[in-house]
C-alpha positions as CSV (number, residue, x, y, z in Angstrom):
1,X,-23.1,210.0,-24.9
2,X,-24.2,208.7,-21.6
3,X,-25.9,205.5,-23.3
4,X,-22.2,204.8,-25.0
5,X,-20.7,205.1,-21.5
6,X,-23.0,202.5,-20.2
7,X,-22.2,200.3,-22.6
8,X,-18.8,200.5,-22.4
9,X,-18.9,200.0,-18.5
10,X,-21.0,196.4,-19.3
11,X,-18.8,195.2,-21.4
12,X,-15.2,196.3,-21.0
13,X,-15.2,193.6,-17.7
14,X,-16.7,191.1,-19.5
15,X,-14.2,191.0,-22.3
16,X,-11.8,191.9,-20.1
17,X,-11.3,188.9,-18.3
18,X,-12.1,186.8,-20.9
19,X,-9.5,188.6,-22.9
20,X,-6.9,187.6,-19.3
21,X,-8.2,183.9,-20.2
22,X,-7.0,184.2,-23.9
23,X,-3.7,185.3,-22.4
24,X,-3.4,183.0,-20.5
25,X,-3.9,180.0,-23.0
26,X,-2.1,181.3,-25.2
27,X,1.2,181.7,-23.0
28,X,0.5,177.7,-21.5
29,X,-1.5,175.7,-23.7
30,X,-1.5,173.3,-21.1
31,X,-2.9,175.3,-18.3
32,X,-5.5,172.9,-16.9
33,X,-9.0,174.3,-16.7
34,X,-10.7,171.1,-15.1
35,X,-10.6,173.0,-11.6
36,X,-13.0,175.4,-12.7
37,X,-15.2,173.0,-14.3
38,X,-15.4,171.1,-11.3
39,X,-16.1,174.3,-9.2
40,X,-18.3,175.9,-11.1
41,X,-20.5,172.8,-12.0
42,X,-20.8,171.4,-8.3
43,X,-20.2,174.7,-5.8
44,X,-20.4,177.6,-7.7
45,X,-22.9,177.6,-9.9
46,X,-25.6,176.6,-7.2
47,X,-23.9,179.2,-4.9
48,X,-25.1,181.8,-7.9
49,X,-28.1,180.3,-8.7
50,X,-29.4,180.7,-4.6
51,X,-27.6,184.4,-4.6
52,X,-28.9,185.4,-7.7
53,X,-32.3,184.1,-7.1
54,X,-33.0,185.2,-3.1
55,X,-31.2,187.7,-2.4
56,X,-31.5,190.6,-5.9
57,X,-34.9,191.0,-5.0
58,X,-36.2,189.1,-7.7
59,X,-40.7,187.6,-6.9
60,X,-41.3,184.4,-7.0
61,X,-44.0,185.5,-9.6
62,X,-41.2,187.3,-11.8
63,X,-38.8,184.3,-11.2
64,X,-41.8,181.7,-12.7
65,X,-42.3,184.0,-15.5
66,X,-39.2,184.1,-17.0
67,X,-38.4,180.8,-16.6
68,X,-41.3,180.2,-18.6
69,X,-40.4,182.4,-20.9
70,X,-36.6,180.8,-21.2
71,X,-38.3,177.7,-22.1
72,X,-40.7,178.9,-25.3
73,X,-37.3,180.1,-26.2
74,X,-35.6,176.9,-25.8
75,X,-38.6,175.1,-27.8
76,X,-38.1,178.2,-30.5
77,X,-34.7,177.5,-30.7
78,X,-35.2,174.4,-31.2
79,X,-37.2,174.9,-34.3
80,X,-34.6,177.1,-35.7
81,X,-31.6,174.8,-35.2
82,X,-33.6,172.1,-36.4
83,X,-34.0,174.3,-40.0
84,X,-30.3,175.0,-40.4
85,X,-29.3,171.6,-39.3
86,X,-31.5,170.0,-41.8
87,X,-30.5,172.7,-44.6
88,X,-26.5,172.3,-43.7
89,X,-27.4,168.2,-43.9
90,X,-25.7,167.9,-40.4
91,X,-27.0,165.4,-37.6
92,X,-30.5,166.6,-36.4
93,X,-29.8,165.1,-32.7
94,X,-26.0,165.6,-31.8
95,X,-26.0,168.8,-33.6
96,X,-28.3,170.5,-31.9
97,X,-27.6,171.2,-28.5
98,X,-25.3,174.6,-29.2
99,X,-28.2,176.0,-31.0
100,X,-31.0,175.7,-28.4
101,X,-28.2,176.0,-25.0
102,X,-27.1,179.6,-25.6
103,X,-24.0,180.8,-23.1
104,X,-26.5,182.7,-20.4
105,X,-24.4,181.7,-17.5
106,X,-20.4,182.9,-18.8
107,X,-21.5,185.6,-20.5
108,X,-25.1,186.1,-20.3
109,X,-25.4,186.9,-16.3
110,X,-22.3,189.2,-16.0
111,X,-23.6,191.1,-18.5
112,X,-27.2,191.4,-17.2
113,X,-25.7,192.0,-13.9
114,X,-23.5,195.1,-15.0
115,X,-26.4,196.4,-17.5
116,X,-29.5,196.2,-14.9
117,X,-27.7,195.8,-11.6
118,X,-28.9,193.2,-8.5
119,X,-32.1,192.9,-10.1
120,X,-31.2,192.0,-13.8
121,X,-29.1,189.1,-12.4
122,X,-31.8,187.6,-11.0
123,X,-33.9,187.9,-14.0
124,X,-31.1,186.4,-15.9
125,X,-31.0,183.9,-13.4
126,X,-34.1,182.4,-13.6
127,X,-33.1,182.0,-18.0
128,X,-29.8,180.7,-16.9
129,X,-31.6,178.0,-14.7
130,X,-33.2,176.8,-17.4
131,X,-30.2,176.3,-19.4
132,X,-28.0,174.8,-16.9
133,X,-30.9,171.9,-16.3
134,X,-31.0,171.2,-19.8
135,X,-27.0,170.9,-20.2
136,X,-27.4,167.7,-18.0
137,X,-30.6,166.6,-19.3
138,X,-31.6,167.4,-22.6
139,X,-28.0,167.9,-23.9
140,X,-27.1,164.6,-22.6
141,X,-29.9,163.3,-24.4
142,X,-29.0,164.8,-27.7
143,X,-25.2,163.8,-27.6
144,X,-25.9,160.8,-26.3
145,X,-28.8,159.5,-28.3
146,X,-30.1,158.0,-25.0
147,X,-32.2,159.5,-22.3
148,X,-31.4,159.4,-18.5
149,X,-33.8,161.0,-16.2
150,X,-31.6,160.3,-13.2
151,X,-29.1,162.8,-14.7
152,X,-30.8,165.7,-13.2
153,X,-30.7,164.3,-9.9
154,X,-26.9,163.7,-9.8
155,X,-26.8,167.6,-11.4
156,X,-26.0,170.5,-8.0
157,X,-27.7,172.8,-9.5
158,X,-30.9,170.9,-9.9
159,X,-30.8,171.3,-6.0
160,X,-29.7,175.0,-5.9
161,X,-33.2,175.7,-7.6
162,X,-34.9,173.9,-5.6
163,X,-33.6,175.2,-2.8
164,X,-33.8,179.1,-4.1
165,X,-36.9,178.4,-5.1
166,X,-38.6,177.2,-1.9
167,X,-36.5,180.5,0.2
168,X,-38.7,182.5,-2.5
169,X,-42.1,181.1,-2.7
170,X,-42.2,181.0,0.9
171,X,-40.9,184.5,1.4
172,X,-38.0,183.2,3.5
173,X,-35.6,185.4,4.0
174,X,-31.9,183.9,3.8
175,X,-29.5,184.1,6.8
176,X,-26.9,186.9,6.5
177,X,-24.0,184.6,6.5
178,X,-25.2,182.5,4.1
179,X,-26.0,185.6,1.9
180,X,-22.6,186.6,2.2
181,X,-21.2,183.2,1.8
182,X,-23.1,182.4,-2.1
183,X,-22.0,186.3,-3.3
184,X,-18.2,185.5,-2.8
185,X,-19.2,182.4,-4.6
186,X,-21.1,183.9,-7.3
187,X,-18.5,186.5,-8.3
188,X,-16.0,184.0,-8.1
189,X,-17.5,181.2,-10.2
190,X,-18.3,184.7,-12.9
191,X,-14.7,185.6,-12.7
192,X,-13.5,181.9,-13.1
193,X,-15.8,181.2,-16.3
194,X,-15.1,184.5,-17.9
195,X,-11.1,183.0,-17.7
196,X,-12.5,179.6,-18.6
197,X,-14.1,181.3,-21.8
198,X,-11.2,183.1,-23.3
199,X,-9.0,180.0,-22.5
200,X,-11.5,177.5,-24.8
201,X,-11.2,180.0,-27.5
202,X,-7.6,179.1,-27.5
203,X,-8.1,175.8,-27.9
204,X,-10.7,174.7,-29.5
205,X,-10.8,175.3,-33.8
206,X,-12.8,175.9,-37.0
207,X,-12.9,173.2,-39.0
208,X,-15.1,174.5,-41.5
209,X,-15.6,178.2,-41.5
210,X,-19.0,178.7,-43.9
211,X,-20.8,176.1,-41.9
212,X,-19.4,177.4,-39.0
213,X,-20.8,181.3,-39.8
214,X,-23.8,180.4,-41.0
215,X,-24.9,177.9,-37.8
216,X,-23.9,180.8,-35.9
217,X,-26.1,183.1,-37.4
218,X,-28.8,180.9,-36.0
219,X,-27.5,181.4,-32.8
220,X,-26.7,185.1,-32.6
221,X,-28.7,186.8,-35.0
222,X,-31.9,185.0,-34.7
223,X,-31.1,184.3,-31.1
224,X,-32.0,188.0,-30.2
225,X,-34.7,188.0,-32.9
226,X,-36.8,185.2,-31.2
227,X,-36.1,186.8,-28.0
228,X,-37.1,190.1,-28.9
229,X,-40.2,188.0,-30.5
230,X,-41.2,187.2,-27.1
231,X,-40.9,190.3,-25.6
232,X,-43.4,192.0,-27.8
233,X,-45.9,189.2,-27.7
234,X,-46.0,188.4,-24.2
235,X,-45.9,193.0,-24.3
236,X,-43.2,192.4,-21.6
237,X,-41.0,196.2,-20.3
238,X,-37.9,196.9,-18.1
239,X,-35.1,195.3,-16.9
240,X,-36.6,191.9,-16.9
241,X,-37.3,192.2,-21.0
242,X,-33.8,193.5,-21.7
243,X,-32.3,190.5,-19.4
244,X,-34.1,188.3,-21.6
245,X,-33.1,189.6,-24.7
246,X,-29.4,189.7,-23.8
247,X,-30.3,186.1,-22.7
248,X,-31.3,185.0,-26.1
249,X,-28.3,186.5,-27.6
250,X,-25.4,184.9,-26.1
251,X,-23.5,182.9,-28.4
252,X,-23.2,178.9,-27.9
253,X,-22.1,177.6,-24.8
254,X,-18.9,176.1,-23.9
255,X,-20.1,173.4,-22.0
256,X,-22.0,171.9,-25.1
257,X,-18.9,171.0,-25.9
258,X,-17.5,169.3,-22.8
259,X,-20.5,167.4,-22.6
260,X,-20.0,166.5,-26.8
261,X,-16.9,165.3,-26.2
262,X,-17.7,162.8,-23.8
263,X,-20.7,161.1,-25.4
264,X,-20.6,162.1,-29.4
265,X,-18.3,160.9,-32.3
266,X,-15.1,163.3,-32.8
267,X,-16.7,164.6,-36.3
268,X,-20.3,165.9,-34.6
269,X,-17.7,167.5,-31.5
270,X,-15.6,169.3,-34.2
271,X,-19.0,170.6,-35.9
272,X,-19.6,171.6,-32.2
273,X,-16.4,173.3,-31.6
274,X,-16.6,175.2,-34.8
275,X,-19.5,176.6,-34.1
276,X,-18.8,178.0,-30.4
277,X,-15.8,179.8,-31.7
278,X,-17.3,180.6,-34.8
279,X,-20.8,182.3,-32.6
280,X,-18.6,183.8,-30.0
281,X,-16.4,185.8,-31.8
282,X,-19.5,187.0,-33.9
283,X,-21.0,187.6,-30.7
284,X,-18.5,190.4,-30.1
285,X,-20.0,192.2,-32.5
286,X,-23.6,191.4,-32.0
287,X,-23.4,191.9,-28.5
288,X,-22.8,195.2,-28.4
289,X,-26.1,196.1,-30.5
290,X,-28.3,194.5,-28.4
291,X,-26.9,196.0,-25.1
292,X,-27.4,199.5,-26.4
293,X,-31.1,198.5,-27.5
294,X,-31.6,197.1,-24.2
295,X,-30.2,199.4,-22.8
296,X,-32.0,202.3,-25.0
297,X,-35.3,200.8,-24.6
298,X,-35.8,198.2,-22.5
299,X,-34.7,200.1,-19.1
C-alpha cells in the first residue's frame, strides 16, 4: 500500500498542474504562452540547471556519469527512431528529433524530484542537460537540414552548465543568496512548463492517429526499454538508475515542436505535433508503471 501512496504523491502534482494548463487553454485559446518560453529558455532553465546541479548534492563524478549515460541513450534513440521512421516511410532527418529529444525537463525532472527527492533532481539534471543542448543543436540541425555550431553559444543554458559544472568540479560551494535565488527560479520555471504542457495539448492535433500511436511507441515503450537496457549493462542501483529510467520514458518534447515550426515544412511539423500528443497522452499510462518499478526496485 505504501508503494501506491508514493506513487500517487509523484504524480498527482505533475498532472495536476498540467491538468490547470489544459484548463486554461481550453477556456482562452488565445492565452499566449510565449512568456514562458522566453523565461524558461533564457532565465529559468539555467537557474535550474545551476540549482539542480550544485546545490542537491549531486558529485561531479555522478554528474559526468549520467550525462554520459544520457548520451548512449540519445545515440540509442537514434537508432530506434531511425527504424520506425524508415518503416513509417517518413523523413529520416526532420522527423527525428521527437524520437531521440524525450520531455526530461517538463515532465521528467518534477517527477524525479518528487520520486527521489533533492538528489534525484540532480541526477535528472545532468540527462536533462543533455537534452536541452541538443534542442539547440542537433534538433536545429535536423529541422533545419543545416548545421550551425554557433547555436550553442547563443543557447543560456549552454552557459548554465558550464557554470554548474565548474562550481562542482572544483568543489565550490555556491553563495547562499544565490542558492536561494536559482530554487525560486527552478520551481517556478517547473510550475510554468507543467502549465505550458497541458496548454500545447490544447492546441496542437492528430493528424494521423496510427502513425501517430505507433511513432509513439518508439518513444514510450522502447524509451524505458533502452533505458532500463543501460541500467543493467552499465549494473547501475539507486536513485540515480531510477532517475534515468524515468528519463528515458518521458514522452516527446514540446519544444521539438517550436523549434519544427520555425525551420521545417508545415507537413513534417504536423507529423511532429501528432506524435507529442499522440506520446504524451500514452505517457499517462506508461508513466505510472515505470514510477512504481523505479520506485519498487530502483530505490
Amino acid at each position: 500500500m505504501e508503494i501506491y501512496l508514493k506513487l500517487f504523491e509523484v504524480l498527482f502534482p505533475v498532472f495536476f498542474v498540467v491538468g490547470i494548463g489544459y484548463y486554461l487553454g481550453k477556456e482562452n485559446p488565445k492565452v499566449d504562452t510565449a512568456f514562458i518560453t522566453y523565461f524558461a529558455s533564457n532565465v529559468g532553465t539555467p537557474g535550474l540547471i545551476f540549482y539542480s546541479i550544485t546545490s542537491t548534492g549531486v558529485t561531479f563524478q555522478l554528474f559526468a556519469a549520467y550525462f554520459g549515460y544520457a548520451l548512449l541513450a540519445v545515440a540509442v534513440f537514434s537508432i530506434v527512431g531511425l527504424c520506425f521512421l524508415f518503416f513509417l516511410k517518413k523523413d529520416l532527418i526532420r522527423e527525428l528529433p521527437p524520437f531521440i529529444l524525450p520531455n526530461t525537463g517538463n515532465m521528467g525532472l518534477p517527477i524525479c524530484l518528487f520520486a527521489y527527492g533533492s538528489q534525484g533532481l540532480g541526477v535528472a539534471s545532468a540527462i536533462a542537460s543533455v537534452v536541452i543542448l541538443f534542442h539547440f543543436t542537433i534538433g536545429i540541425f535536423l529541422a533545419d537540414k543545416k548545421f550551425n555550431a554557433s547555436l550553442i553559444f547563443r543557447t543560456p543554458a549552454f552557459y548554465g552548465i558550464l557554470v554548474s559544472v565548474f562550481f562542482l568540479y572544483f568543489k565550490i560551494d555556491p553563495p547562499e543568496f544565490l542558492i536561494n535565488t536559482t530554487m525560486l527560479l527552478s520551481y517556478a520555471t517547473i510550475f510554468l512548463v507543467l502549465m505550458s504542457l497541458g496548454i500545447a495539448l490544447t492546441r496542437l492535433n492528430v493528424f494521423s492517429l496510427k502513425k501517430a500511436i505507433i511513432s509513439s511507441i518508439g518513444r514510450v515503450i522502447l524509451g524505458p526499454i533502452v533505458g532500463f537496457g543501460l541500467i543493467k549493462y552499465f549494473n547501475l542501483t539507486g536513485f540515480a538508475a531510477g532517475a534515468l529510467l524515468i528519463q528515458c520514458s518521458m514522452p516527446s518534447a514540446v519544444l521539438t515542436y517550436l523549434v519544427g515550426s520555425i525551420y521545417s515544412p508545415k507537413k513534417i511539423v504536423d507529423n511532429i505535433a501528432s506524435m507529442i500528443v499522440a506520446s504524451t497522452l500514452m505517457s499517462f499510462f506508461t508513466i505510472p508503471l515505470v514510477l512504481f518499478f523505479a520506485l519498487k526496485y530502483l530505490n
